[in-house]
FIKEMAR-477937 format. One record per residue (C-alpha): residue in one letter; x, y, z. Coordinates in nm, 3 decimals, always signed. Example, Ala and Ser with C-alpha at 12.3 -4.5 7.8 and 13.67 -1.06 7.14 Angstrom:
FIKEMAR-477937
+------+---------+---------+---------+
| code |      xx |      yy |      zz |
+------+---------+---------+---------+
|    A |  +1.230 |  -0.450 |  +0.780 |
|    S |  +1.367 |  -0.106 |  +0.714 |
+------+---------+---------+---------+
end
This chain:
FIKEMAR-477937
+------+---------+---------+---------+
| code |      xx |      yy |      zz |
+------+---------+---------+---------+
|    X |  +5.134 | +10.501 | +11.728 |
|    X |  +5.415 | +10.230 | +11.730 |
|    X |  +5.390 | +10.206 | +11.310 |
|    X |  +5.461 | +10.535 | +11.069 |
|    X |  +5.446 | +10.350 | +10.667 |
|    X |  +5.532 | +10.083 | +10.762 |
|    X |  +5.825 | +10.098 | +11.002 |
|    X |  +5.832 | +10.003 | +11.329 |
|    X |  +5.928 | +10.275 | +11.534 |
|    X |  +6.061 | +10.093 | +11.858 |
|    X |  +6.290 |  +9.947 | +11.673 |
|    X |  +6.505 | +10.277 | +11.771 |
|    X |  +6.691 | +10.135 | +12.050 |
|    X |  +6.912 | +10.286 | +12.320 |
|    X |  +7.166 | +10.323 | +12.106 |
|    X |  +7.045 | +10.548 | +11.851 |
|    X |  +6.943 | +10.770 | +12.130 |
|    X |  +7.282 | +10.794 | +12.257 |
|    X |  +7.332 | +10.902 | +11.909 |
|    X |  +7.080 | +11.148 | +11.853 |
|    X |  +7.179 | +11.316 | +12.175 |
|    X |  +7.558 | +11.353 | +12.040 |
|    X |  +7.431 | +11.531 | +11.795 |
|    X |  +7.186 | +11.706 | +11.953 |
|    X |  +7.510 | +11.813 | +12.197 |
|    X |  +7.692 | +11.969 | +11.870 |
|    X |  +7.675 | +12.301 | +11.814 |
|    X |  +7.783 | +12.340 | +11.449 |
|    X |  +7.567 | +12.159 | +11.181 |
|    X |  +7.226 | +12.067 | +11.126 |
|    X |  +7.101 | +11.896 | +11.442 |
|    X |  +6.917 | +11.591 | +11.428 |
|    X |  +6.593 | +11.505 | +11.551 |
|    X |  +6.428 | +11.157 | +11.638 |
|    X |  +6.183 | +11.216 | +11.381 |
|    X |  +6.498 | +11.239 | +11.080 |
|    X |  +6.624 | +10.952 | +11.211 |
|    X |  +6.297 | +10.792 | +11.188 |
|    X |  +6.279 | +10.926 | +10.803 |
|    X |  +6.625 | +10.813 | +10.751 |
|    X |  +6.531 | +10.425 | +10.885 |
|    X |  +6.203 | +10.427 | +10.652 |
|    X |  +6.401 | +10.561 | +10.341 |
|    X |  +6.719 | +10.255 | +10.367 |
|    X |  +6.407 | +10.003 | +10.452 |
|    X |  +6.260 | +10.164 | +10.101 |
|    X |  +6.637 | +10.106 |  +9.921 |
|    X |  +6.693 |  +9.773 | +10.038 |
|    X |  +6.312 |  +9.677 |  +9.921 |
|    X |  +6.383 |  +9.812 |  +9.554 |
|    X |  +6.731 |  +9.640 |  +9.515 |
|    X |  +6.569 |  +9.334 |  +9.633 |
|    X |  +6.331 |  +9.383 |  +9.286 |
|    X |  +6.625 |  +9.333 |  +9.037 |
|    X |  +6.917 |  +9.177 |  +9.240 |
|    X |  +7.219 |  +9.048 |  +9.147 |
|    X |  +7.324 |  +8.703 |  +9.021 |
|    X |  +7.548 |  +8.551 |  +9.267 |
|    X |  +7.893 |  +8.582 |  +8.977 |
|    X |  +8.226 |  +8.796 |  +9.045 |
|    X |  +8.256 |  +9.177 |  +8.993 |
|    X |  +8.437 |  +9.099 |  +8.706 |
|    X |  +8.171 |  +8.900 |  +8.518 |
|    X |  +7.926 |  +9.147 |  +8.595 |
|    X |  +8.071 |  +9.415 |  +8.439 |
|    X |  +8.200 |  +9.239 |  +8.132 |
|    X |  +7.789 |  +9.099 |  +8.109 |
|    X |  +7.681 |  +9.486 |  +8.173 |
|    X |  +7.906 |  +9.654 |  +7.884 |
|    X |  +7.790 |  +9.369 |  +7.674 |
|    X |  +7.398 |  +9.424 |  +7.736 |
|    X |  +7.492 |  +9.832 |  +7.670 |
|    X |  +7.627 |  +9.698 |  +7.332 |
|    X |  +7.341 |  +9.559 |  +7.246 |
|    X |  +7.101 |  +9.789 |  +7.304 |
|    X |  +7.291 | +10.034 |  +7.037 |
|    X |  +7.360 |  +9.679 |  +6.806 |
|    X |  +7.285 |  +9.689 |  +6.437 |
|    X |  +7.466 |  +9.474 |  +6.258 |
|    X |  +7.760 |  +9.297 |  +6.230 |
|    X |  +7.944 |  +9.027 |  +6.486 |
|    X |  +7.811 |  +8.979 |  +6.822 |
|    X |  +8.022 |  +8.933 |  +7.115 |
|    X |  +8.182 |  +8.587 |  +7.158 |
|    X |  +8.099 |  +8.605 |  +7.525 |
|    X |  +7.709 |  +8.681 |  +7.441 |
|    X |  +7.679 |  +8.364 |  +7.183 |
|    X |  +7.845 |  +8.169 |  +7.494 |
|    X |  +7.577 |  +8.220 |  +7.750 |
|    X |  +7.343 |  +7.871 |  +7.612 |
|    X |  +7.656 |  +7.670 |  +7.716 |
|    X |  +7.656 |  +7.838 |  +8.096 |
|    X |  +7.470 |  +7.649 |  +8.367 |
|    X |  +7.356 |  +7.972 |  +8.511 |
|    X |  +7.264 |  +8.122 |  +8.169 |
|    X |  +6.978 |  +8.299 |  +8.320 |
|    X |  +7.114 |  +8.534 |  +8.528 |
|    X |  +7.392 |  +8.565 |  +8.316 |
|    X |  +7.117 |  +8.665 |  +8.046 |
|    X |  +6.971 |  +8.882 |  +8.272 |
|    X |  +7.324 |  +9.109 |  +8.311 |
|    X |  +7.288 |  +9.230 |  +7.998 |
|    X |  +6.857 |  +9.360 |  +8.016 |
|    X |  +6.760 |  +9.212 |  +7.729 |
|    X |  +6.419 |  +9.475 |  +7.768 |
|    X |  +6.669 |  +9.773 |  +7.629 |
|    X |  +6.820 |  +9.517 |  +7.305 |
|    X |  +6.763 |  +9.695 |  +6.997 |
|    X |  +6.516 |  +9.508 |  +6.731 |
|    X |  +6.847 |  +9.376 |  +6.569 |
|    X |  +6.978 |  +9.231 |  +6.826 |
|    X |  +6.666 |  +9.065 |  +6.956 |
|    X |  +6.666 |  +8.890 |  +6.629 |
|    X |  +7.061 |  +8.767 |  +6.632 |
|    X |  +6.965 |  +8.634 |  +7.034 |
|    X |  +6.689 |  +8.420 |  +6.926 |
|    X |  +6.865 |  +8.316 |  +6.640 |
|    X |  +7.186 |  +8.201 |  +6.895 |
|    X |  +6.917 |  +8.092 |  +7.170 |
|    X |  +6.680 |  +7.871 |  +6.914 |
|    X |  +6.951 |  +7.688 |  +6.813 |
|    X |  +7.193 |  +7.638 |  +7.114 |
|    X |  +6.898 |  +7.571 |  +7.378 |
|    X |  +6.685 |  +7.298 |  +7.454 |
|    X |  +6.298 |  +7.299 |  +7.458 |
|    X |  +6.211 |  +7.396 |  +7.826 |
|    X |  +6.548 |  +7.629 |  +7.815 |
|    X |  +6.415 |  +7.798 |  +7.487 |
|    X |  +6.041 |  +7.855 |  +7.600 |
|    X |  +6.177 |  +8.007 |  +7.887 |
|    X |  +6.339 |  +8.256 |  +7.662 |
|    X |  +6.043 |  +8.266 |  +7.447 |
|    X |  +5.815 |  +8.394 |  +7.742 |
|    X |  +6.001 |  +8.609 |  +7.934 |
|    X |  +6.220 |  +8.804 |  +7.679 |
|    X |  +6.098 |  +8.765 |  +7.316 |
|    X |  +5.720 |  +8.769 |  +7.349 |
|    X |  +5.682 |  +9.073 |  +7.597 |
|    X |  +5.895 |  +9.299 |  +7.351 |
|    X |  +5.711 |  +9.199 |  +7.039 |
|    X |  +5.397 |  +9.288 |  +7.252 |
|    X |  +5.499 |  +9.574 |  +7.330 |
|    X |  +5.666 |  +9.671 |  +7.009 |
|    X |  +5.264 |  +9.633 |  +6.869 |
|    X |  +5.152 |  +9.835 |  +7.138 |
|    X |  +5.372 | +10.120 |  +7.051 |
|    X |  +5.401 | +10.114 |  +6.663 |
|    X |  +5.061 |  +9.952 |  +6.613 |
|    X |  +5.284 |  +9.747 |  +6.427 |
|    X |  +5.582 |  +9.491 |  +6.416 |
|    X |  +5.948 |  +9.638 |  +6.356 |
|    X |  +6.107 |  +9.380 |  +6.076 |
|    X |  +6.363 |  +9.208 |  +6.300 |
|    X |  +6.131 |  +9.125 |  +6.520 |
|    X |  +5.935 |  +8.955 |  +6.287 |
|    X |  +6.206 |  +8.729 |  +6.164 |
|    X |  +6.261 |  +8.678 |  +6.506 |
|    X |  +5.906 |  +8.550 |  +6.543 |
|    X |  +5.982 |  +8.348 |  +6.239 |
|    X |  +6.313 |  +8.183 |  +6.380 |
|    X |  +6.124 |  +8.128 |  +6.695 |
|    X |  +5.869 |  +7.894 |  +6.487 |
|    X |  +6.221 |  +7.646 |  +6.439 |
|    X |  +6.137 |  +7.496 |  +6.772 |
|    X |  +5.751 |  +7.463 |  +6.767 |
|    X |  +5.727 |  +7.295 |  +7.107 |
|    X |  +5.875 |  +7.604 |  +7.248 |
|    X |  +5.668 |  +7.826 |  +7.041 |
|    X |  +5.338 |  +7.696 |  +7.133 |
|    X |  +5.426 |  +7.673 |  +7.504 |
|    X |  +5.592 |  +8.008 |  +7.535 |
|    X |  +5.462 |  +8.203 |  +7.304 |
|    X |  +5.116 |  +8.115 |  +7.094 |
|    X |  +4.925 |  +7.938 |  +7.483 |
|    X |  +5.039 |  +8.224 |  +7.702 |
|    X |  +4.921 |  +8.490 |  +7.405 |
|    X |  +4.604 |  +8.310 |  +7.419 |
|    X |  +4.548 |  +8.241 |  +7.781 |
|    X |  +4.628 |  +8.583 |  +7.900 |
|    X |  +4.250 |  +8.682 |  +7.721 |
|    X |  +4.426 |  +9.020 |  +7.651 |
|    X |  +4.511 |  +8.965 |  +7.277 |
|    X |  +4.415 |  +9.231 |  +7.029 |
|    X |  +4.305 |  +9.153 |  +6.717 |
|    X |  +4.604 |  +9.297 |  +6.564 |
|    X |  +4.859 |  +9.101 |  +6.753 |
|    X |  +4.633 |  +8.791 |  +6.654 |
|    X |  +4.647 |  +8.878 |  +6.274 |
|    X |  +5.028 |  +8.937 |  +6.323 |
|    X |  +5.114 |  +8.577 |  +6.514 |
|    X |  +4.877 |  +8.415 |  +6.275 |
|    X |  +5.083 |  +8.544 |  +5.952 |
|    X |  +5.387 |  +8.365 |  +6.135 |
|    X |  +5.142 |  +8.055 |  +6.173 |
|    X |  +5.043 |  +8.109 |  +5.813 |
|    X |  +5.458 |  +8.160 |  +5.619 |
|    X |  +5.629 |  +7.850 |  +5.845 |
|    X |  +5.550 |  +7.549 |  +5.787 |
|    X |  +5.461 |  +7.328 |  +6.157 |
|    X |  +5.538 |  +6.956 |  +6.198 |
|    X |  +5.120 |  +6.792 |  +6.232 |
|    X |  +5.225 |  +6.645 |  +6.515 |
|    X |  +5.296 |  +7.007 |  +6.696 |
|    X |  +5.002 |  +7.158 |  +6.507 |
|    X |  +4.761 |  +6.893 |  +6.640 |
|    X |  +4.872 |  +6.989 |  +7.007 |
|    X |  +4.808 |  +7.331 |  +6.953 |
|    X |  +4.457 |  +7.284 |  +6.848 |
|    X |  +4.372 |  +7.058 |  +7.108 |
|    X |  +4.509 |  +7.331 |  +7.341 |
|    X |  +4.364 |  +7.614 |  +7.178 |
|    X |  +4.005 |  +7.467 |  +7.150 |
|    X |  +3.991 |  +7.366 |  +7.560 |
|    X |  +4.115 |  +7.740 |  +7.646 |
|    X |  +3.818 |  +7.939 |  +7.747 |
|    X |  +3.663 |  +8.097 |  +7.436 |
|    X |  +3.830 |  +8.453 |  +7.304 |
|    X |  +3.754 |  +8.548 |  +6.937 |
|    X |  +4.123 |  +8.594 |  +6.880 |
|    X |  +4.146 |  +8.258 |  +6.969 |
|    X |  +3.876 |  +8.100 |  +6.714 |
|    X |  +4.086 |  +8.302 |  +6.449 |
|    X |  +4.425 |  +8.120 |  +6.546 |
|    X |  +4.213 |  +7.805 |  +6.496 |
|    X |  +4.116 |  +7.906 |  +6.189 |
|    X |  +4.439 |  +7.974 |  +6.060 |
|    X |  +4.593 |  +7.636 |  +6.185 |
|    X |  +4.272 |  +7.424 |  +6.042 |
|    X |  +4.322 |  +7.577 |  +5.706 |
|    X |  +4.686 |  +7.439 |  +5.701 |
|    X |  +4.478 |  +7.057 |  +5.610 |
|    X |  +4.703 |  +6.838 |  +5.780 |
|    X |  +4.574 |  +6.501 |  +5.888 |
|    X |  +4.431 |  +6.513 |  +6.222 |
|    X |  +4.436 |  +6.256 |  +6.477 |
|    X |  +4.048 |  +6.171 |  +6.579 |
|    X |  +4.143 |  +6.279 |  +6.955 |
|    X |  +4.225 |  +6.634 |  +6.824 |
|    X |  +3.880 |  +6.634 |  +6.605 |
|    X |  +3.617 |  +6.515 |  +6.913 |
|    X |  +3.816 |  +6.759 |  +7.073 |
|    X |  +3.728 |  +7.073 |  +6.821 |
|    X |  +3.382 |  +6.943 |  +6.820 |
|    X |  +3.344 |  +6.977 |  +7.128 |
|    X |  +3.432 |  +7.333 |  +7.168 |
|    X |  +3.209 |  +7.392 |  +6.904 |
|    X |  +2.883 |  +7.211 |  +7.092 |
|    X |  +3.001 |  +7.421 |  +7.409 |
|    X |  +2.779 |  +7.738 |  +7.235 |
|    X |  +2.451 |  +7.514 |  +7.175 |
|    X |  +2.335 |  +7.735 |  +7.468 |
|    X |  +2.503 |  +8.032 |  +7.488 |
|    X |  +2.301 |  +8.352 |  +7.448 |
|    X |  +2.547 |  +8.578 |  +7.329 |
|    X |  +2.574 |  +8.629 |  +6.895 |
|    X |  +2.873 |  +8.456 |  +6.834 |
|    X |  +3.153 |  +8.687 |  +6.575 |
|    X |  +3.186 |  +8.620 |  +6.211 |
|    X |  +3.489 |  +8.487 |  +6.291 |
|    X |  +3.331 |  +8.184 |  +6.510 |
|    X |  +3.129 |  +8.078 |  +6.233 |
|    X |  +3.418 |  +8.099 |  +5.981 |
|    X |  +3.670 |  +7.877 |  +6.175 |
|    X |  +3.351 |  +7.611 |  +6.243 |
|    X |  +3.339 |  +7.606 |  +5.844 |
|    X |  +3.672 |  +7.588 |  +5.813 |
|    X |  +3.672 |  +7.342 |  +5.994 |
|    X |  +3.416 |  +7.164 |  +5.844 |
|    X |  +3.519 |  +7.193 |  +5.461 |
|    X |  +3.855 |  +7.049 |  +5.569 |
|    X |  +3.796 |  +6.761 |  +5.804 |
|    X |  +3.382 |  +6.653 |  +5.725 |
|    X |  +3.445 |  +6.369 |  +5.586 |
|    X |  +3.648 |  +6.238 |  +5.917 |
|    X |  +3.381 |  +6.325 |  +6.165 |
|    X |  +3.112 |  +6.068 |  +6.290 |
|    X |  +2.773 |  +6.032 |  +6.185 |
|    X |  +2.636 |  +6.110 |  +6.562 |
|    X |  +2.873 |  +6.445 |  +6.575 |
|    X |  +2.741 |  +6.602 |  +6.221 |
|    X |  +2.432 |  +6.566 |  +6.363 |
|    X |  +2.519 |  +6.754 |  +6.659 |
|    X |  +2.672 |  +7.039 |  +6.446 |
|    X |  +2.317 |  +7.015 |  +6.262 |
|    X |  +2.154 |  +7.086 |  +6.565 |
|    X |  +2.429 |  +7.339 |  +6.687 |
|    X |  +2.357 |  +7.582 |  +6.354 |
|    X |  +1.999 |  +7.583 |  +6.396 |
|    X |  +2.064 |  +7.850 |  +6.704 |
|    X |  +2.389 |  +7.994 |  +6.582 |
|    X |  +2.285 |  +8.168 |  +6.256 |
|    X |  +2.476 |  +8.365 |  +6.015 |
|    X |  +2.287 |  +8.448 |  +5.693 |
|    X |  +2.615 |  +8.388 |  +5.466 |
|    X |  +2.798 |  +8.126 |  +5.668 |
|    X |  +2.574 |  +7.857 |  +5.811 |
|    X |  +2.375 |  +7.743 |  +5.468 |
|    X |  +2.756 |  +7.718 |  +5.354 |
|    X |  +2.806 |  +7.478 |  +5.628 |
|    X |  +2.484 |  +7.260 |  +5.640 |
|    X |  +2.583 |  +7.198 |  +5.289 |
|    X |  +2.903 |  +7.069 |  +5.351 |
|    X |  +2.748 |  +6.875 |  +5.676 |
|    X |  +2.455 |  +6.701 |  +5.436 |
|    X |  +2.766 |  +6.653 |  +5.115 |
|    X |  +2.991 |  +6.421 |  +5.254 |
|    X |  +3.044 |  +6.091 |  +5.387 |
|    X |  +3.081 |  +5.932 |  +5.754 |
|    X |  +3.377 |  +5.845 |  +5.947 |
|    X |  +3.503 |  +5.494 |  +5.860 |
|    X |  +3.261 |  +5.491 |  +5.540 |
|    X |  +3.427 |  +5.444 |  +5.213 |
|    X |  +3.359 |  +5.648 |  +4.912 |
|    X |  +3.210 |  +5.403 |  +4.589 |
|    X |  +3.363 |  +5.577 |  +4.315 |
|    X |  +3.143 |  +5.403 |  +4.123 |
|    X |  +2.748 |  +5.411 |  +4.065 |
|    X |  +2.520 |  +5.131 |  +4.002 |
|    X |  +2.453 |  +5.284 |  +3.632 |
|    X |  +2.795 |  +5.336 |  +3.548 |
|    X |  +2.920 |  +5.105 |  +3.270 |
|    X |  +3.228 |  +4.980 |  +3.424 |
|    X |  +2.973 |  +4.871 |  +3.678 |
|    X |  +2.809 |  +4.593 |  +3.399 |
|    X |  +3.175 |  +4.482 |  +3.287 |
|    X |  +3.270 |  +4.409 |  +3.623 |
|    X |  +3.021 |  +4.186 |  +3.677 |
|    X |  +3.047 |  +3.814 |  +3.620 |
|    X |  +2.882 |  +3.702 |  +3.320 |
|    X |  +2.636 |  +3.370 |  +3.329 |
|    X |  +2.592 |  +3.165 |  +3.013 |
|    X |  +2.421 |  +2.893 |  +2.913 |
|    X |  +2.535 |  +2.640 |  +2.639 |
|    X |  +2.255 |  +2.503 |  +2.568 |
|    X |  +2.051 |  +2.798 |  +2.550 |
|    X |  +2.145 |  +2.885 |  +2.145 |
|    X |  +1.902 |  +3.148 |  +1.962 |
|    X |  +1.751 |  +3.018 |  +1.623 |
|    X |  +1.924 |  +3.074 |  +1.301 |
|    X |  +1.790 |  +3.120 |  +1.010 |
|    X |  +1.893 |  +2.912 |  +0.722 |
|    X |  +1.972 |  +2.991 |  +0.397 |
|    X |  +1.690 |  +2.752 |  +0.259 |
|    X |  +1.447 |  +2.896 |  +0.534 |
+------+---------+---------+---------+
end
């Protein structure tokens, strides 16, 4: 057997023999036998595989340390002034590994909060998703999964993270959504941050477009919802596009959630008088196999009370009387009605 866990045992050359028989030639101490040397091999193979896992940046000893003691500050940080050298790291080429001195995964909740702060302000879009992804969103996840709820600080820090929407949607809100592992809680919690901060359309339109080509999660239909009912003027693109992942469940077997058919009215109170004549009567069609007793006659109503794409609305009926005053008005002179006389 040339292979024990791994390690390959012939790589004990002559030399280690040599060893193993000097000390197999001692008389005091422990003597040593091929197999501990074999152990001893497999365990350093083992040590050199784990410091491989977190290894450090290529920076002097000096910088190290001074990044260490600052990263053990933080993790006991409350309040008050944070270290000049930690508000410095955005302006350092290699602010990532820099970063990654101090293990931002033991920062307290306060300090979490004054880094994005520092980080959504100092860094640029790709820089700050990057933090977004890989520091703030997995301890705000995990902060739910412990607490079943989210510590204050990191909230705000949530809430400052919203500042830079690009790098919210892209490294926060799509990842939460694509991973398919969002609880409902985390959903209701990211959606109140949705809900408070106001989003630029532009950024909100991307988001839906995203959101409603992911592959369907009912967390998902309920950040929808929440971005729909902010009513901001759509671009047509954006709406085909939400139709669309609507008409994907003409055929689907499964009973769609409550909150599927909510977000479809939603959608559909806000944005039915923008949608083509050909798509309402998809959505027509789509209702008549996705019931719910409360929701759909709420939407088919909506669908049958409004007008078309492109279609003006006549404020004003044929009956109306501003309708007769508008209109031009014929005469003719010699057309005079009889008058009676006085001696008649």
């Amino acid at each position: 057997m040339s292979q024990y866990n791994g390690f390959d045992v012939r790589e004990v050359d002559e030399e280690e023999e040599r060893l193993l028989e000097a000390f197999m030639a001692k008389d005091s101490g422990p003597q040593r036998t091929l197999a501990d040397i074999i152990i001893a091999k497999i365990r350093e193979k083992e040590e050199k595989i784990t410091s491989e896992e977190r290894p450090l940046p290529a920076l002097s000893k000096d910088v190290i340390n001074f990044y260490k003691g600052i990263g053990d500050l933080l993790s006991r940080y409350t309040t008050g002034k944070l270290p000049k050298g930690f508000k410095h790291i955005p302006s350092i080429e290699c602010w990532e590994d820099v970063l990654y001195l101090t293990e931002p995964e033991k920062w307290s909740a306060n300090a979490m909060y004054q880094a994005t702060r520092i980080f959504a302000s100092n860094l640029g879009t790709k820089k700050a998703q990057r933090f977004y992804n890989l520091v703030l969103l997995p301890r705000v996840r995990s902060d739910i999964k412990k607490n079943k709820r989210l510590h204050f600080a990191l909230y705000q820090s949530l809430k400052k993270a919203l500042y830079k929407p690009a790098a919210f949607n892209k490294g926060i809100l799509f990842p939460l959504c694509e991973s398919r592992t969002c609880t409902l809680r985390e959903a209701v919690i990211f959606g109140s941050i949705l809900q408070k901060v106001s989003i630029p359309p532009l950024h909100s339109s991307v988001a839906i477009l995203k959101l409603a080509e992911m592959e369907y999660c009912g967390t998902t239909s309920y950040i929808i919802k929440l971005l729909l009912d902010k009513k901001y003027a759509l671009p047509y693109r954006v709406l085909d596009a939400v139709v669309s992942h609507f008409m994907r469940f003409l055929d689907d077997t499964r009973v769609m959630p409550v909150i599927w058919h909510q977000s479809l009215l939603t959608f559909v109170q806000r944005y039915k008088n923008e949608l083509t004549k050909d798509e309402k009567e998809s959505l027509k069609h789509l209702i008549q196999y996705q019931k719910h007793h409360l929701v759909t006659p709420e939407i088919k109503r909506e669908l049958q009370n409004s007008r078309n794409r492109g279609e003006k609305e006549d404020p004003m009926s044929l009956t109306s009387p501003a309708s007769v005053i508008n209109n031009a008005i014929e005469e003719d002179r010699f057309d005079i009605p009889e008058v009676p006389m006085e001696e008649d």
